[in-house]
C-alpha positions as CSV (number, residue, x, y, z in Angstrom):
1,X,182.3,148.6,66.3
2,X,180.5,151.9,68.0
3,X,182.7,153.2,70.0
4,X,180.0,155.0,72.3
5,X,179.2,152.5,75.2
6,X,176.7,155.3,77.6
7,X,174.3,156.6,76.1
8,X,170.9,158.4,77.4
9,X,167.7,157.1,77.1
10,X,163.7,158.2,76.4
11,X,161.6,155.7,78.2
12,X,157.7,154.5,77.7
13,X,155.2,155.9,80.0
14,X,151.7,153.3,80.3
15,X,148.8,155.3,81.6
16,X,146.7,152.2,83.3
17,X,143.7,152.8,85.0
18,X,145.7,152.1,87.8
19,X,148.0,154.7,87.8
20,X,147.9,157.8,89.7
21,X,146.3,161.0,88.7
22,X,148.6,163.9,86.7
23,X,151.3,165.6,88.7
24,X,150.6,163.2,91.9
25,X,152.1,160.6,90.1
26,X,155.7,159.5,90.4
27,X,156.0,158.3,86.6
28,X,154.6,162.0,85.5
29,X,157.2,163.6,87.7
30,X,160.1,161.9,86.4
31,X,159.1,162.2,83.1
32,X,158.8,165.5,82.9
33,X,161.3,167.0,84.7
34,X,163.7,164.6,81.9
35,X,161.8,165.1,79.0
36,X,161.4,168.3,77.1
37,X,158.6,167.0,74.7
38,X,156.7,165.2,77.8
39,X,153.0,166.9,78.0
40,X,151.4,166.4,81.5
41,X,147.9,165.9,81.4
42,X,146.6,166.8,85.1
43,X,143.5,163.5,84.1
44,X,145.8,161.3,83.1
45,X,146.6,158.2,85.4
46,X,150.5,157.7,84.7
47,X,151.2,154.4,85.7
48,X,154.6,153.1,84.9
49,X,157.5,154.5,83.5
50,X,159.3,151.4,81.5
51,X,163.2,151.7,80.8
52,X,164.7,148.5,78.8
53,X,163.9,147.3,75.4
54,X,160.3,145.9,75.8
55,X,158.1,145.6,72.0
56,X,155.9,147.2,74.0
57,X,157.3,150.5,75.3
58,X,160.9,150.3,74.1
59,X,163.7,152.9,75.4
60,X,165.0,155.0,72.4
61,X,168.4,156.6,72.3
62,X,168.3,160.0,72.8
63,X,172.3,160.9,72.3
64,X,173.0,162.4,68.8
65,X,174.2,159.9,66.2
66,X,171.4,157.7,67.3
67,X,168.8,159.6,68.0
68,X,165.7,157.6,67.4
69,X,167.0,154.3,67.5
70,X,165.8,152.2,70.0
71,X,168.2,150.2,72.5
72,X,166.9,146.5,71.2
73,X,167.9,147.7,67.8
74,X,171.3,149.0,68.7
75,X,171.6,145.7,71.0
76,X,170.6,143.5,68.3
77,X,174.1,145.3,66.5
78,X,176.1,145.2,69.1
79,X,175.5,142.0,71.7
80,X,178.8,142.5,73.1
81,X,177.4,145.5,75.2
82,X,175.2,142.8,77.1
83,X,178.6,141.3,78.6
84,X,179.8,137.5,77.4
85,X,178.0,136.0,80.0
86,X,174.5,137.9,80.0
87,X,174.9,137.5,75.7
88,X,175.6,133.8,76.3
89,X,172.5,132.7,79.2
90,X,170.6,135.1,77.4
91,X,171.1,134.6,73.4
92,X,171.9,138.5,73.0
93,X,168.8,139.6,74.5
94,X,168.6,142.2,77.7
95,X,166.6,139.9,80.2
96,X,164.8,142.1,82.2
97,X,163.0,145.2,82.5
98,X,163.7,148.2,84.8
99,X,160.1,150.3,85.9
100,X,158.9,153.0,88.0
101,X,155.1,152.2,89.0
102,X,152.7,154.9,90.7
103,X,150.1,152.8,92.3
104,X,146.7,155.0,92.9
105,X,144.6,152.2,93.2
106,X,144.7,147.8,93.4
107,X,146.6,146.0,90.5
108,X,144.7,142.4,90.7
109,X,145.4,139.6,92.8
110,X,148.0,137.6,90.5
111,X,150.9,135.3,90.3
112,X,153.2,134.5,87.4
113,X,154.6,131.1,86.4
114,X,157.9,129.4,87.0
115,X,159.9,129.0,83.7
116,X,159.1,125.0,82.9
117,X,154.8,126.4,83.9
118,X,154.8,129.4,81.3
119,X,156.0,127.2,78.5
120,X,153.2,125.0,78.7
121,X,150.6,128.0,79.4
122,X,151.9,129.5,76.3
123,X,151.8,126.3,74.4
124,X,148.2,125.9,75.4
125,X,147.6,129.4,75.2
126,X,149.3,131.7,73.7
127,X,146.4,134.5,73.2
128,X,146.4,134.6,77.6
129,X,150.1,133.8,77.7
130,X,151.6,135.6,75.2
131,X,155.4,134.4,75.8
132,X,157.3,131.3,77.1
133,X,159.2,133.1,79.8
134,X,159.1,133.2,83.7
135,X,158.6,136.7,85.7
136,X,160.1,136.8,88.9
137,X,159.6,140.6,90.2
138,X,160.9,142.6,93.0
139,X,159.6,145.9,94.0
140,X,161.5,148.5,96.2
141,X,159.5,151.5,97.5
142,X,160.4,155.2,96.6
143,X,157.6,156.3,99.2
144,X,155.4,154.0,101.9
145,X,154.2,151.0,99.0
146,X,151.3,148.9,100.5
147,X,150.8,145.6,98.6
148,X,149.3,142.1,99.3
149,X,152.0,139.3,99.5
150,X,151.6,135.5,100.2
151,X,149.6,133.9,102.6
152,X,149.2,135.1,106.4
153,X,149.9,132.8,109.1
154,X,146.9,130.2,109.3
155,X,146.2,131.0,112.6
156,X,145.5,134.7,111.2
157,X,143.4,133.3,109.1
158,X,141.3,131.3,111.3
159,X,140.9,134.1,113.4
160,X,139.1,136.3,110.8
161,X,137.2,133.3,110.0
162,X,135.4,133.8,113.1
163,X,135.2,137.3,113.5
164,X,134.1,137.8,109.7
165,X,131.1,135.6,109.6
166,X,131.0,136.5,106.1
167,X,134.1,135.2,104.9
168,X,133.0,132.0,106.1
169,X,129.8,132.0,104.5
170,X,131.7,131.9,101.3
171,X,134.2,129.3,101.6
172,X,132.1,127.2,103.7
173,X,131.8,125.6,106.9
174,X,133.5,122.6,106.0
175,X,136.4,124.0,104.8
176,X,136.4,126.3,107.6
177,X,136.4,123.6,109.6
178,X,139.2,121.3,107.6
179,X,141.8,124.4,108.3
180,X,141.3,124.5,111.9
181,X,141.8,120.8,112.1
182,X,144.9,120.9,109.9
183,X,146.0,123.3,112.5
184,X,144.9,121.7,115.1
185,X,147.4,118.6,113.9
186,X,150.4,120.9,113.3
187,X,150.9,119.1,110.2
188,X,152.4,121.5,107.5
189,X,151.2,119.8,104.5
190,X,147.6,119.6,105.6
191,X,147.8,123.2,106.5
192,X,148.8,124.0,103.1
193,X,146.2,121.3,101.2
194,X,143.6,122.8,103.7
195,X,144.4,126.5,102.9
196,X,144.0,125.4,99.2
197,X,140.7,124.2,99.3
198,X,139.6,127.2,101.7
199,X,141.3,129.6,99.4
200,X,139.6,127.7,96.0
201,X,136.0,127.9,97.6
202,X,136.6,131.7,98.0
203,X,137.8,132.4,94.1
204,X,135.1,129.9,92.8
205,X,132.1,131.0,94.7
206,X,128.9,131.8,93.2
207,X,129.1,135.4,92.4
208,X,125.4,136.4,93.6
209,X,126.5,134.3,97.2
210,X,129.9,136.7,97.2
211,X,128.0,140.0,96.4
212,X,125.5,139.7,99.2
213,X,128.0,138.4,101.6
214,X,130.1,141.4,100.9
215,X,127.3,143.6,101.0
216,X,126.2,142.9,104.4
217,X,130.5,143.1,105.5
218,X,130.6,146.2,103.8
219,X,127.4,147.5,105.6
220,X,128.7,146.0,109.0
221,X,131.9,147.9,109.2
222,X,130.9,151.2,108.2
223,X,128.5,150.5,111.5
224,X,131.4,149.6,114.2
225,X,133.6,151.8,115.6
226,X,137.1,152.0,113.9
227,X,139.0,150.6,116.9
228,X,136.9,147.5,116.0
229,X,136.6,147.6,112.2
230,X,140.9,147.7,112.3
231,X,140.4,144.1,113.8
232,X,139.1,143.1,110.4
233,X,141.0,144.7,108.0
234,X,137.6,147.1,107.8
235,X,139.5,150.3,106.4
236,X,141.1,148.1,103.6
237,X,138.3,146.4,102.4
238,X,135.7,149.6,102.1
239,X,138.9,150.9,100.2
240,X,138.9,147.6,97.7
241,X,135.2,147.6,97.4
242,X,135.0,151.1,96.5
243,X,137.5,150.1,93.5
244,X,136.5,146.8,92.3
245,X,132.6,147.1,94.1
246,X,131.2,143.1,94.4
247,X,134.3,142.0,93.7
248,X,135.7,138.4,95.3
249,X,139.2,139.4,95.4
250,X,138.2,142.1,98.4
251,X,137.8,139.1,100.7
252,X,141.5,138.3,99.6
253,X,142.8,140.6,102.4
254,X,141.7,138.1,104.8
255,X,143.8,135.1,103.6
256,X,147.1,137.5,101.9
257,X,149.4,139.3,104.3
258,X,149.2,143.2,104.1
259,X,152.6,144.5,103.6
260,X,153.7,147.5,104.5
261,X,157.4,148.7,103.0
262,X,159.0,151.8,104.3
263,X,161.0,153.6,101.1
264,X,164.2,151.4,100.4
265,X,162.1,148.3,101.6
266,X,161.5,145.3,99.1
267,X,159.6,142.5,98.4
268,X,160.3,139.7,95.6
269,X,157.8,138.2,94.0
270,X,159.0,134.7,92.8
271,X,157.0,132.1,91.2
272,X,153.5,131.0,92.4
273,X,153.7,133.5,94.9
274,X,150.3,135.4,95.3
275,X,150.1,139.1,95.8
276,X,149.0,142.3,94.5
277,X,149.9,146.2,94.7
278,X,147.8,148.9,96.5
279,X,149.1,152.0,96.7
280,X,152.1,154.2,96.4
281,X,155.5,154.5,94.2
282,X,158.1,152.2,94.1
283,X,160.7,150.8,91.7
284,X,160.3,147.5,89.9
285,X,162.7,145.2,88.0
286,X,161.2,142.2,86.5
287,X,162.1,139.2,83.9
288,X,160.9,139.9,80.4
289,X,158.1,138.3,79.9
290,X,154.1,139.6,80.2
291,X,152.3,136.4,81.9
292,X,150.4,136.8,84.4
293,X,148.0,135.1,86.2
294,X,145.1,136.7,87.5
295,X,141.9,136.0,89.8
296,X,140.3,139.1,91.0
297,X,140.5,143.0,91.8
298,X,141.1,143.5,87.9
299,X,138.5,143.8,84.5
300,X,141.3,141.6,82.3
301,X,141.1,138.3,81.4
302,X,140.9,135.6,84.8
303,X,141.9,132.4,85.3
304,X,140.9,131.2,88.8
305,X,141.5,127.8,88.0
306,X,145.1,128.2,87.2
307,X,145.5,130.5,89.6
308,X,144.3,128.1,92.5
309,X,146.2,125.2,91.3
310,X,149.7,126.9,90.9
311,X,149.8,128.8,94.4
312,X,152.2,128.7,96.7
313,X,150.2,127.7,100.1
314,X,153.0,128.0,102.5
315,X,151.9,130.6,105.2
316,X,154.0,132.8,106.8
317,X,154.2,136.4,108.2
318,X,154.1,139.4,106.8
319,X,158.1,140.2,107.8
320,X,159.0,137.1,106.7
321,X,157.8,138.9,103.0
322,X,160.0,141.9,102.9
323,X,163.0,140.9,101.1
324,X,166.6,141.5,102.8
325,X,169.0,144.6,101.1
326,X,173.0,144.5,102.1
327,X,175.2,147.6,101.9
328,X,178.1,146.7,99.8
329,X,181.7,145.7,101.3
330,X,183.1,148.3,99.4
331,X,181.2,151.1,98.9
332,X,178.9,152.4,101.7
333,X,177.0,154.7,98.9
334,X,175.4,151.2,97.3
335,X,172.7,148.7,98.5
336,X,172.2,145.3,97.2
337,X,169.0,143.9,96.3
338,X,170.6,140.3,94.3
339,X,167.3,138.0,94.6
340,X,167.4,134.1,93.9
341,X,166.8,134.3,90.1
342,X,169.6,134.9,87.1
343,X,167.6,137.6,85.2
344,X,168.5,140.5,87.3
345,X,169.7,142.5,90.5
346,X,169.3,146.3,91.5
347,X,171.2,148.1,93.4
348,X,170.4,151.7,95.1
349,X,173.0,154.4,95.3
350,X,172.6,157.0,97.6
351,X,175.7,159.7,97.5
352,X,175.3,162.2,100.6
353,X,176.1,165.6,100.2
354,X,179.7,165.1,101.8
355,X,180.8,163.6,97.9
356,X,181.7,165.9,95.1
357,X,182.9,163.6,92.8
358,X,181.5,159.4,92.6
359,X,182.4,156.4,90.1
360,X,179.5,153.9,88.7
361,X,181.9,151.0,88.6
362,X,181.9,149.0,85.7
363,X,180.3,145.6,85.6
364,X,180.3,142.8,83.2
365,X,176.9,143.6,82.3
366,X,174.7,145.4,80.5
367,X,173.1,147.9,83.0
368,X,170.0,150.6,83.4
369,X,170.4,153.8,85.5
370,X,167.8,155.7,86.7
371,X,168.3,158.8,88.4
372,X,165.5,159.5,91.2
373,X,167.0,162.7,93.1
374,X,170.2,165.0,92.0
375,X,171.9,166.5,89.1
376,X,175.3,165.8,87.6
377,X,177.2,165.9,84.9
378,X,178.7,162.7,83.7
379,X,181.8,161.1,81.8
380,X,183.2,158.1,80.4
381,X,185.8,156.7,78.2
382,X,183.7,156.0,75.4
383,X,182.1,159.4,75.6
384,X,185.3,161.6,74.7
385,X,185.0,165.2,75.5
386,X,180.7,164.8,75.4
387,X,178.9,164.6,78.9
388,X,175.9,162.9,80.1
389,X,173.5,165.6,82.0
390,X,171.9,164.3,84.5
391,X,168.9,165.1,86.5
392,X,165.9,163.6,88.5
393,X,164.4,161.5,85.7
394,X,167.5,160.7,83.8
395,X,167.9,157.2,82.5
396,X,171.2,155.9,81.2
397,X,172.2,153.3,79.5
398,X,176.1,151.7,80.4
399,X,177.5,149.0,78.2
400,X,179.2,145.9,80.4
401,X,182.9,147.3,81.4
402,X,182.0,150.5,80.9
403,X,182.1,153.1,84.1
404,X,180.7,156.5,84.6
405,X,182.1,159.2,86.3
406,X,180.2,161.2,87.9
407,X,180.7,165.2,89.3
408,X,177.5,166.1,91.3
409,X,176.0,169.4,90.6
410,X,173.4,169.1,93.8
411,X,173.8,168.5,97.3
412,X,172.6,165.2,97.6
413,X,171.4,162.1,94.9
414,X,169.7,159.0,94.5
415,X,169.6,156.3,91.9
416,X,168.8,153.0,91.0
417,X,170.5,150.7,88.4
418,X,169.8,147.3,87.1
419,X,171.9,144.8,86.0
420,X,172.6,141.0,85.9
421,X,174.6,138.9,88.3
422,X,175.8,136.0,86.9
């Protein structure tokens, strides 16, 4: 049995269109300020920075004795790191994967299946949906993170339908119509069978009908005066349209609530739930899977009718979105983000400059650390008289039971870890 349990990590870096540009990029940062061999190119849009054991971009070990392996490989020797219970709900595979994303411009308007949903799509089709797993997500922001999450309020809605002639062009006036009704009658379910059909108009319109309704929008707002463009969403959607020019999902902003997360602040994603990111850095941790369902805002593969039939159309506000933290009982350096799903929970640890010396306790899972802010040199049992340097970029691998000690070399630092609740 390999008696080294901690163990430092390289990490893929995805350069997405998306992603943004060279040194402004979150992703880059990190990466170089860990990586000795790490090249910045000041063109290149760095887009996420993936730590876990993904085919795709999988974390290699970087500690001598196994340098170039990559985790999944040492995992697949050594399940026992995973912790009984991750190894058992998870047949010895690490369930979820830990990211940094630098958002620069819109990721599309998307959802992602419950479990029992993805193993039909990938049944059916398995070129689109390329695995059999769900992909809950929750994203906590590093710096102010804008995104698109779930529907607004219909009454928001309804409003913009009248004050955005456009919008209603497209879906129609009889749907227009059928939602204020459904309101009217303060019946939940109609509301939400109403908001379907409005929203399914809007995704399956005729694509000349949507470009010339957005044209004349577009043309309108950069005419009013911003005090009275703000009142519909004007600044956003000349920002989408300059993206993704013509394309429907920019009249999304009128049916999705704009969210707005303060660093710390976090949304989960679950299943069926639509949404989309729009700018700025934040952490993500996600189930391992890569299905997605897209409708607009994007130039890869759509599937509006999916998409339509599998929402969740329960509206609500834009608060109810952001997804609650709690400090731990224990420990006032650590907060809790545990959502609703088995696959995984992050936790941020903040040590102020007041602490010399800090423990990362030992849990009885597998866990990812990523170190955002700070430097430190770190120990543990199955280490011996080696030490983890750490710095801002510094990703760390820590086998179930296995603590850390850490002796801070900066004033202050911030990370983030992963792991599994069960």
């Amino acid at each position: 049995m390999d008696k080294q349990k901690v163990f430092q990590l390289k990490c893929a870096i995805q350069t997405y269109a998306w992603g943004k540009i060279g040194d402004n990029s979150e992703v880059a940062r990190l990466a170089k300020n860990a990586d000795p061999d790490f090249k910045l190119d000041a063109q290149a849009t760095y887009a996420e920075l993936w730590m876990g054991t993904h085919p795709k971009g999988p974390s290699i070990i970087t500690t001598a004795g196994k340098m170039g392996q990559s985790l999944a490989e040492w995992l697949e020797k050594h399940p026992e790191a995973l912790g009984q219970k991750v190894k058992d709900r998870f047949e010895g595979q690490l369930p979820f994967l830990f990211k940094v994303l630098s958002v620069n411009k819109s990721l599309s308007i998307q959802a992602h299946p419950n479990k029992k949903h993805a193993e039909k799509l990938h049944k059916d089709r398995p070129d689109k949906y390329p695995d059999n797993n769900h992909k809950p997500e929750m994203a906590i922001a590093l710096t102010p993170f804008e995104g698109m999450c779930g529907f607004r309020p219909a009454e928001e809605i309804i409003s913009f339908l009248t004050l955005v002639p456009e919008l209603k062009a497209v879906i129609g006036e009889e749907s227009a119509e059928g939602l204020v009704a459904a309101v009217g009658n303060h019946d939940d379910s109609s509301i939400q069978q109403a908001l379907k059909k409005c929203f399914t108009n809007l995704m399956t319109c005729d694509r000349d009908v949507v470009q010339k309704q957005l044209s004349v929008l577009v043309a309108r707002i950069k005419h009013m005066a911003s005090s009275e463009s703000s009142g519909v969403q004007g600044e956003m959607l000349l920002r989408l349209n300059s993206q993704f020019p013509g394309d429907v999902g920019c009249f999304s902003i009128f049916f999705l609530n704009i969210i707005k997360l303060q660093p710390g602040q976090a949304m989960f994603l679950e299943a069926n739930l639509p949404h989309a990111y729009l700018d700025g850095d934040c952490m993500e941790c996600m189930a391992c899977s890569d299905n997605v369902v897209r409708a607009g805002l994007t130039p890869k593969f759509i599937d509006v009718p999916t998409l339509c039939e599998m929402l969740n159309y329960h509206p609500k506000p834009a608060a109810d979105n952001i997804f609650p933290s709690v400090k731990h009982p224990s420990d006032p350096c650590v907060t809790v983000y545990n959502p609703p799903v088995p696959d995984f929970a992050v936790i941020k640890i903040q040590i102020p400059k007041t602490i010399s010396t800090y423990t990362i306790e030992a849990r009885d899972s597998a866990s990812i650390v990523l170190v955002i802010q700070g430097e430190a040199h770190g120990s543990s049992s199955s280490l011996g008289n080696s030490q983890l340097q750490l710095q801002d970029g510094s990703v760390v691998f820590i086998s179930a039971g296995e603590s850390v000690e850490l002796k801070l070399a900066s004033e202050e630092m911030l990370m983030f870890r992963a792991y599994c609740d069960l």
